[in-house]
C-alpha positions in Angstrom: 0.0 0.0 0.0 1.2 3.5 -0.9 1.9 6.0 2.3 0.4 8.6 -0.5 -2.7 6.6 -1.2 -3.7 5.3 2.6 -5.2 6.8 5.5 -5.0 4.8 8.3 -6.0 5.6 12.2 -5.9 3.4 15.3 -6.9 3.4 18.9 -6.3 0.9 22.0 -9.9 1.0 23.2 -10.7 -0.1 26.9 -13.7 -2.7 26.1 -13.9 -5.8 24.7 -14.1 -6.3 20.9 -17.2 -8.0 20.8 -18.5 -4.9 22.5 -16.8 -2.4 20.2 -18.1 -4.2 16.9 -21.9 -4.1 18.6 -21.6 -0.4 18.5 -20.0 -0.5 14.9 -22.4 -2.8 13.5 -25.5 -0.6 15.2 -26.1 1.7 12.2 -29.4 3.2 13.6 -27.5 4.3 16.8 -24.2 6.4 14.9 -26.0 9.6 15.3 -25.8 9.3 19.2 -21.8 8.8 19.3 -20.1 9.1 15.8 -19.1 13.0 15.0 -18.5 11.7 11.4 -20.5 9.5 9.8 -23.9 10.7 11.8 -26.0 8.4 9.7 -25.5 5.3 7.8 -28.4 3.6 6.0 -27.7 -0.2 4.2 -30.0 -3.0 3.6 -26.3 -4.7 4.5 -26.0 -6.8 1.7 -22.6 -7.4 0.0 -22.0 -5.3 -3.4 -25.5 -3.6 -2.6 -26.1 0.1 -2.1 -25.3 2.4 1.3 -25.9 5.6 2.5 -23.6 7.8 4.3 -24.1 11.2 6.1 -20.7 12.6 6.8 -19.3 15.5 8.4 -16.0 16.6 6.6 -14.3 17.8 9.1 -13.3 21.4 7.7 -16.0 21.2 5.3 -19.5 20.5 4.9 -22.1 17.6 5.2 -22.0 15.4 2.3 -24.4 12.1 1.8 -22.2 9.6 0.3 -23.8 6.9 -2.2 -21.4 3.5 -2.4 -21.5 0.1 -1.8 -21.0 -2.3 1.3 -18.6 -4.3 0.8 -17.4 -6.8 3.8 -19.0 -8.3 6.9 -17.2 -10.7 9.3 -19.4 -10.6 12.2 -17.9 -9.4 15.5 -14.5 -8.3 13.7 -14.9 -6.1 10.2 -17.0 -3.9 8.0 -16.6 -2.0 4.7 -17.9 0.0 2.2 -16.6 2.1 -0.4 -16.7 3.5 -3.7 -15.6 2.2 -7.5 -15.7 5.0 -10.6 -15.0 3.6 -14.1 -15.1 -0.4 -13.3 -12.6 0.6 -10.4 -10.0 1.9 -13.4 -10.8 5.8 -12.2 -11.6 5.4 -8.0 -11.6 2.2 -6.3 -11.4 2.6 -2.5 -12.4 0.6 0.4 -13.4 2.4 4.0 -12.5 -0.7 6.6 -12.9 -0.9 9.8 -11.7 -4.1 12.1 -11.7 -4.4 15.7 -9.2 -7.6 17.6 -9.0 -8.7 21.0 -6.0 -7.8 23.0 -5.0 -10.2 25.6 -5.8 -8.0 27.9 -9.8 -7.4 27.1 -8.7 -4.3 25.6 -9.7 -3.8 21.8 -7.5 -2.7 19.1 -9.7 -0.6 16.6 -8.3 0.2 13.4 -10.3 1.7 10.4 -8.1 2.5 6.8 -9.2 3.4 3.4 -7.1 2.9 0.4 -7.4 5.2 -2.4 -6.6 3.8 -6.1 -7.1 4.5 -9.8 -6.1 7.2 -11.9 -7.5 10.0 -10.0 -6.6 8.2 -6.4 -3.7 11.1 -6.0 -6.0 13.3 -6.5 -8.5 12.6 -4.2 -6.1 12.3 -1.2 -4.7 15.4 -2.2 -8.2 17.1 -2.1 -9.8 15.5 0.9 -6.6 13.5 2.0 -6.8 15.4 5.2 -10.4 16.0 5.7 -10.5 12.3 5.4 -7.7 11.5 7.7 -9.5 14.3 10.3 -12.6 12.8 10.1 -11.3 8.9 10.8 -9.4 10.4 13.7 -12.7 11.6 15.3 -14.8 8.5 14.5 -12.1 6.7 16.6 -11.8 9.5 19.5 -16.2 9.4 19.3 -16.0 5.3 19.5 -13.1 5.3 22.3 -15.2 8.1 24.7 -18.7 6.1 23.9 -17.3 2.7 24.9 -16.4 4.2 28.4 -20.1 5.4 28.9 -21.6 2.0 28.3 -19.2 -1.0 28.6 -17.1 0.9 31.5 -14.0 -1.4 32.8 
């Protein structure tokens, strides 16, 4: 994976994964924790249509059309966006929770940009991007402590 074409954020998160994916996988409750992505609407089925509501941070709200792409229950989720077959934009927003030994959860949530315009795009929103991963991880870490406290 390129460093130019990656934007990838992680946090050590003091709950237990199966926890942590509950409140990943609950789509109906993001508006109540996630500063990001404040609505998310999916029929879940792979390759089929979802619906983001994003925040950009430094920018405005956008709704995001793209596809879901991944589901392994209790460790990741995906969804993300092809232009052109994939030959223009093909990306791929995951995000994976794994158990520590110590009951702690590792979250990590990365999207890889590429295609001809994937350059681009990260140099565009590259940052708003990165920004707004940063806070979805900083909104999941402060709403596991409110309802799975250790």
């Amino acid at each position: 994976m390129s460093k130019q074409t990656l934007i990838h954020v992680e946090r050590i998160i003091d709950a237990p994964a199966d926890a942590v994916f509950a409140v990943l996988n609950d789509f109906d409750r993001y508006p109540e924790w996630n500063g990001f992505t404040e609505r998310v609407i999916s029929g879940r089925k792979i390759g089929g249509p979802i619906e983001l509501h994003v925040n950009m941070p430094g920018g405005k709200k956008r709704i995001m059309r793209e596809r879901f792409n991944s589901f392994v229950e209790g460790k990741r989720l995906s969804w993300g966006l092809r232009w052109g077959g994939g030959i223009l934009l093909d990306c791929d927003r995951v995000q994976e929770v794994a158990p520590l030994p110590d009951g702690r959860t590792r979250y990590v949530t990365h999207e890889e940009f590429k295609g001809l315009l994937a350059r681009l795009i990260v140099r565009l929103y590259g940052e708003s991007v990165r920004r707004g991963f940063e806070l979805c991880a900083d909104c999941l870490v402060k709403r596991m402590s409110t309802i799975a406290p250790r």
